[in-house]
N, C-alpha and C positions, 0 to 999 in steps of 0.2 A: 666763888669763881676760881679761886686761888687753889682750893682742894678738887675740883672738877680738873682744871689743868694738869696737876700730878697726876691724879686718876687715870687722865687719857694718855699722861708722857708713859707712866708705871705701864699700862697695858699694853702700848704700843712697842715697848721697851723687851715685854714678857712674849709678844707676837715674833717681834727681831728673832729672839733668840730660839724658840719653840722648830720655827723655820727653818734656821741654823744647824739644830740638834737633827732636826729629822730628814737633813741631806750629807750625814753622815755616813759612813758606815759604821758597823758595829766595832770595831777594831778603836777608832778613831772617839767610840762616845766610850769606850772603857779608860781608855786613856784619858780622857777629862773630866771621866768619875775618880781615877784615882787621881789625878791634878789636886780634885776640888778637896777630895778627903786628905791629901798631904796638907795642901792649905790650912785647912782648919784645923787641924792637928798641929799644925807651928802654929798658929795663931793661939790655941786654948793652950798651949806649952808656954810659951812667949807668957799670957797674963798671970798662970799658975805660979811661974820661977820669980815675975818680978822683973825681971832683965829690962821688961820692955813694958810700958800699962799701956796699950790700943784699945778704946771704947770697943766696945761688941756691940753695933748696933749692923742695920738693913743695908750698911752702905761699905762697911768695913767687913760685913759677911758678904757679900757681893762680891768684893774684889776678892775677896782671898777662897771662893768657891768657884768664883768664873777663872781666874788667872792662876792660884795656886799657888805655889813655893816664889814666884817669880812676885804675884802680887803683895804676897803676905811680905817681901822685901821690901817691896814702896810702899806699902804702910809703914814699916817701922822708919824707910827714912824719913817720910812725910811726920810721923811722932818724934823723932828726934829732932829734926830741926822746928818744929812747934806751928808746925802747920794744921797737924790735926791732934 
């Protein structure tokens, strides 16, 4: 029951944003293609150097895809103060 419930939050979650993306204009989803590839790019820097260890999992690639340079910030503070 437990796995059916994510299922339906993950898809409903994938519909949100699909949505999202495709009442954009083109201008607008370049810009949070490159958001999402800055993101990750600090984040794979950040774990390479050491500076910073942020698990790489579906939910720490998430923020730092969806939010970018902004979100890959609140992960490292949420990993410094021993939140995540």
């Amino acid at each position: 029951m437990t796995n059916y419930l994510v299922l339906v939050i993950a898809a409903l979650v994938v519909i949100a944003i699909a949505k999202f993306i495709l009442h954009l204009s083109l201008g607008k989803i370049i810009g949070l293609a490159i958001n999402a590839v800055i993101g990750f790019a600090v984040l794979y820097i950040l774990n390479m150097t050491g500076l910073v260890s942020i698990p790489l999992n579906l939910v720490t690639s998430l923020v730092a895809g969806v939010f970018g340079l902004p979100g890959v910030i609140v992960l490292i503070i949420l990993t410094l103060t021993g939140i995540l």
